[in-house]
N, C-alpha and C positions, 0 to 999 in steps of 0.2 A: 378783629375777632378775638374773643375771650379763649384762654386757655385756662381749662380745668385740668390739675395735675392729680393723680389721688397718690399719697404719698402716708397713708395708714398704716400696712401692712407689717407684719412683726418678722417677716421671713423665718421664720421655724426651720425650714427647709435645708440654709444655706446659715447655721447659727453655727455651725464650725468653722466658718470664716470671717462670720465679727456679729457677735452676739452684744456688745454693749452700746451699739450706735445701728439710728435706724438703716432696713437693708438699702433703699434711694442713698444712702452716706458713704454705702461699700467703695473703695477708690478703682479705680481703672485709670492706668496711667498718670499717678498721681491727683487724681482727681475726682469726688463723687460721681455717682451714678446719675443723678438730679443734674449734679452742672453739668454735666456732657448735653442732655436733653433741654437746658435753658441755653446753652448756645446754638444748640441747631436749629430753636425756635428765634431766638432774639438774631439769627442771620439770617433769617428770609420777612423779620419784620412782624413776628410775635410776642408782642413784648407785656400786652395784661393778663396778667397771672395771676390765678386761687389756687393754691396749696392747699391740700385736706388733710391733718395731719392727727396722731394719734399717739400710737407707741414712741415714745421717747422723744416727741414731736420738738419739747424744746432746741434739742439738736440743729435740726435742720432750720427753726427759724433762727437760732443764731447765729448760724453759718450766714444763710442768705437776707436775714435782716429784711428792707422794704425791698430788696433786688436791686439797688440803687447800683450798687459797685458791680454788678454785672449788667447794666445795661437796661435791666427790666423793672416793673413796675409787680413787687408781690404781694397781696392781700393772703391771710391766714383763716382757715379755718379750724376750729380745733374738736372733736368727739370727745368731748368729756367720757361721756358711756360711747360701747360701739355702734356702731350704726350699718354697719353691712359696708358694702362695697360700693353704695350706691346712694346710700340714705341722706347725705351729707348735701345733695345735688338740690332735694326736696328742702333743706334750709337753708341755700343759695339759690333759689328759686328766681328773687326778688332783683336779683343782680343778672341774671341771665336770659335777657331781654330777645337777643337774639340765635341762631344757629351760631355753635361753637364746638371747640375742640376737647374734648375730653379721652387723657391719656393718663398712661401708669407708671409711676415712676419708679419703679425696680424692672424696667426694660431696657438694653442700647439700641439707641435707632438712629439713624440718619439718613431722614427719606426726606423730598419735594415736598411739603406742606402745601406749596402754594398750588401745586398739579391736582392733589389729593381732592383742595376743597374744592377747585374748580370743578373737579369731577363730581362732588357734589352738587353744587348749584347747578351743571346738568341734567342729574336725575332728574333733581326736586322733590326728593325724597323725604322724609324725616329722619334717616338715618343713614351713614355711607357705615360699613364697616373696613378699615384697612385688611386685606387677607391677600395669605402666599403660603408659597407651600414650605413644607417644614422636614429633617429630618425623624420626624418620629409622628407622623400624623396619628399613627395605631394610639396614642396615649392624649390625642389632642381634639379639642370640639372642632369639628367640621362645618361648614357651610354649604350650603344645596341650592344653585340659583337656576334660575331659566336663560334660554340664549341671550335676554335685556341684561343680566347680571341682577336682578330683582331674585331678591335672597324667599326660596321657593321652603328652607327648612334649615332648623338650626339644631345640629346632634352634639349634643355635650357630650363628655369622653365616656360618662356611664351609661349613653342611653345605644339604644339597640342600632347595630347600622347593617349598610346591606355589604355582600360579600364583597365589593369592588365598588370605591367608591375612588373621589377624586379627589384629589391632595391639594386641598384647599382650608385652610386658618385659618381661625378668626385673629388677628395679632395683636389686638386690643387696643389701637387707635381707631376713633369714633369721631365722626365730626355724625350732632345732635342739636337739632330742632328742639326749643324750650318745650314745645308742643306735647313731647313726651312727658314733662313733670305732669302732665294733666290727668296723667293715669294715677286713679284712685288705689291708692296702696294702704292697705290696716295697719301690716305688721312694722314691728318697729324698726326691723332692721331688714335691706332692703338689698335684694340681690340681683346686680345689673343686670346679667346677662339671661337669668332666669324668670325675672319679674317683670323687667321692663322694656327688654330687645326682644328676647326666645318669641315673644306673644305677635311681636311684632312680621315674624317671618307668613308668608302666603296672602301678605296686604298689599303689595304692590307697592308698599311704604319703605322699604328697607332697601340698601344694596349693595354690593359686596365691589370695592376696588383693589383689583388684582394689582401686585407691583411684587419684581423678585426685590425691592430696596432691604437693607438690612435693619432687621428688628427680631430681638431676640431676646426671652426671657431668660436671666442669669439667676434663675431660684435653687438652683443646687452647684454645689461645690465641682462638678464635672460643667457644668453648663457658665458656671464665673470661669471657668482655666481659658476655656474656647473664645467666649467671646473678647478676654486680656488677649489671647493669643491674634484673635481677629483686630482687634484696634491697634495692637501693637505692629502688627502686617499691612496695618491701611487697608484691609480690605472692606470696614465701615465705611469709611467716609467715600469709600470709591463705587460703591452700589447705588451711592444716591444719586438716582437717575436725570440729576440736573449736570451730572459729568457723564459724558460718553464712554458708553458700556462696550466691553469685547463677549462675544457670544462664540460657541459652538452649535454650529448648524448639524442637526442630525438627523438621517434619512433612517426611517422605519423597518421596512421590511427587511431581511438581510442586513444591517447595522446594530439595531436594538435586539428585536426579535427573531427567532429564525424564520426564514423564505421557505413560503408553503406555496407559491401563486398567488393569486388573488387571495387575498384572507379574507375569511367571509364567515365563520363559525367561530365565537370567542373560542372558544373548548381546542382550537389548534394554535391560539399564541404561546408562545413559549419564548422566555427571557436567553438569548445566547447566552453563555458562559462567558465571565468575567464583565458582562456588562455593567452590573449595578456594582461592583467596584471601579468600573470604569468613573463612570458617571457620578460617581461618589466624588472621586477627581477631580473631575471635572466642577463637582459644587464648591469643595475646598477649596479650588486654584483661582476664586473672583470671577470667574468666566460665567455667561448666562450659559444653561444648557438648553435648550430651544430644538423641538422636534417639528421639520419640514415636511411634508410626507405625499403624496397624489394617491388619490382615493379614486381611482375610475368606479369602481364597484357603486358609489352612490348614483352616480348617472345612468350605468348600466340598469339600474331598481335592482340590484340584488345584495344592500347593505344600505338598511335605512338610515339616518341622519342618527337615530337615537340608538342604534344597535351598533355605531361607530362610534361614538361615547360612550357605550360599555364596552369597549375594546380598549379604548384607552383610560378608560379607570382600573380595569384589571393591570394595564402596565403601570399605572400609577400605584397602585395598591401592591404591588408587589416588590419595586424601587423602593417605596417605604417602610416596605419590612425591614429594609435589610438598612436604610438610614441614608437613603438614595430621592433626587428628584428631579422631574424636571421646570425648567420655568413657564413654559410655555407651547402649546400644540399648534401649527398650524396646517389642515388641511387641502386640497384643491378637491372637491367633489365634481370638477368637469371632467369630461373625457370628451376629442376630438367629433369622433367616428360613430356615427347614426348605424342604426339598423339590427341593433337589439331587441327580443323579446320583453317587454316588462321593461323599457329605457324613462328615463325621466328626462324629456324633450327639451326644457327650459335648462338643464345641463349641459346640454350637447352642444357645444359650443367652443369657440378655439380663444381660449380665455387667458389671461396673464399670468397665471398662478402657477398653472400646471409647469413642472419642471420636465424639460429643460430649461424654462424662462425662468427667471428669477423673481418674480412676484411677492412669493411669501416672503423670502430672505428682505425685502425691501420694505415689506408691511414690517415684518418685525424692526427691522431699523427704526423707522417711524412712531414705533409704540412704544419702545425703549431706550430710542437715543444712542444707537448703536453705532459703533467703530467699522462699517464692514472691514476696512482696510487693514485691520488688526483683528479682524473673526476667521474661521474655521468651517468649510463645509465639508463633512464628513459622510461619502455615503458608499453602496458597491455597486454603481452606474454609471454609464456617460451621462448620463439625464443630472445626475448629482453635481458631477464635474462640471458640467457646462453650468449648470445654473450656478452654483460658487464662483466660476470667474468670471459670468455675467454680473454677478452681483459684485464684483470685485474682492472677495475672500480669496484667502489662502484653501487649498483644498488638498485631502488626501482619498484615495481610495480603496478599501477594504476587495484586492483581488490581485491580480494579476496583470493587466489591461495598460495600458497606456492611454490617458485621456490628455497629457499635459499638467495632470496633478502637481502638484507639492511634493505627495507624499504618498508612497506607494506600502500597505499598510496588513497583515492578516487579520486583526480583527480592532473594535472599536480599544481592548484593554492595551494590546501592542501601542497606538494611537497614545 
């Protein structure tokens, strides 16, 4: 599979840390930003490469030459005049026969490639977009899919959004269907995500893969310190989910938010204190943060499927304000016990998921390549407890109670 790099960019942004060499050149760990991104690809076996180059392009081709001395094979393109973010793709048309990888290279990443595309030839989309959730969604384009992951809406940072949305980013790896160049474009210079994806969202064509892997734009001088600070901590290379990941497991009601009962009205969640610097924490320290949670309420019929999705976009939307996330939701919408008013029958069921059992904790292992043995179930229940050492986690609990825990704990920020 072909790898399209765009490697144009003038970084303006981050020109207080090296204005005279393109920003793909900026070093991390003694090394550009471009070569960290052509090793992560030439070790799972990517090795033809197109460079789109522009601003000071000479640079970077005489650094990396044909790719030869690192392994890869690099063909050049060069924007005499600009061409947008995109345009350049429209004049490698001719070379780009089949679905391929187009990524950006003033980003650090170190995610599965090979999981990625799979996940694409899946769909069978014309387009996969890589997304996760971010410290600062409030400044970032969002993504909008349906329970398929088929990308239902695409909200760039200036366009209107609703009060509670869910912390999902677009991260700007793309694996793309040549099928797209086919779109009839005038203007000269061509803007990816506006011209030639954004159009593409409510077609059934598009689809968004979830991964917390690390990838992270370094365009300003606060954002280069973080992720030096991250490579230099290994916490890069350790997100990529072809090495087994440590999670925190965290129960909902009474751990996150405060315990109202059944929560059944968004308008009575409310974020404990000290949570979202908890959890802040918890995203710093390489740990997955992972919310387990039992929803009887959906079986009972008194919290439909979609009005439990805006419950948890309101906690998402709110962890984000403050530069907080989580990676991951998993609910059980079963409940045992028949004999409710308004019940949803095809729920009522004595299902795996529901905690005490350990279900979720195990799906998520599954999805992410998880360590249980070196994870965290955190919650203020014996239903919590038990389901962490069923799953084999270390476990603490937010009370007073003796379950056999770990760790006996008053709130998630003590933890």
């Amino acid at each position: 599979m072909k790898v399209v790099i765009m490697a144009g960019g003038r970084g303006t942004r981050i020109s207080s840390v090296a204005s005279d060499i393109p920003k793909p050149m900026i070093k991390i760990e003694g090394k550009p930003v471009l070569e960290h991104e052509i090793e992560c690809l030439k070790n799972q076996g990517y090795t033809d490469l197109i460079i789109t180059v522009s601003h000071l392009g000479n640079i970077i081709m005489d650094y990396f030459k044909d790719g030869s001395d690192f392994g890869v094979n690099i063909e050049y393109f060069v924007e005499e005049t600009p061409l947008g973010n995109a345009g350049a793709l429209f004049q490698l048309k001719d070379k780009l026969k089949e679905d391929f990888l187009l990524l950006n290279a003033d980003a650090i990443f170190d995610i599965d490639f090979n999981r990625f595309v799979n996940y694409h030839k899946q769909k069978g989309g014309l387009v996969t977009l890589f997304t996760h959730p971010n410290s600062h969604p409030y400044d970032s384009g969002l993504i909008f899919t349906d329970e398929n992951n088929s990308v239902l809406k695409w909200s760039a940072k200036e366009d209107e959004r609703p009060e509670f949305y869910r912390n999902r980013v677009n991260a700007g790896l793309h694996v793309i269907s040549p099928k797209v160049l086919d779109t009839v474009i005038t203007t000269e210079k061509v803007d990816l995500d506006r011209q030639l994806l954004k159009p593409l969202a409510g077609t059934n064509q598009m689809y968004a893969y979830d991964s917390p892997e690390y990838v992270k734009d370094m365009g300003t001088p606060d954002r280069y310190e973080s992720v030096c600070n991250d490579f230099k901590a290994g916490r890069v290379q350790a997100k990529n989910l072809h090495n087994k990941q440590k999670a925190i497991f965290l129960d909902r009601d009474g751990t996150i938010n405060k315990y109202v009962g059944f929560l059944r009205d968004i308008n009575d969640f409310e974020l404990l204190p000290g949570v979202t610097q908890a959890i802040k924490k918890i995203n710093e320290s390489g740990y997955l943060a992972i919310v387990v949670t039992n929803q009887p309420v959906i079986a009972r019929g008194e919290v439909t499927i979609g009005q439990l999705n805006e419950i948890h976009n309101k906690m998402e939307t709110l962890l984000g304000k403050e530069g907080a996330y989580v990676d991951a939701i998993y609910y059980c919408p079963h409940h045992p016990h028949k004999g409710y008013e308004g019940e949803v029958p095809e729920l009522k069921i004595n299902c795996e998921c529901r905690k005490p059992k350990p279900g979720m904790l195990i799906q998520a292992s599954k999805d992410f390549n998880i360590d249980l043995s070196k994870s965290w179930m955190i919650g203020d229940s014996e239903n919590d407890i038990q389901a962490g050492i069923s799953a084999g986690c270390m476990t603490a609990l937010i009370g007073k109670d003796n379950f056999n825990q770990n760790k006996t704990i008053d709130s998630l920020k003590e933890f």
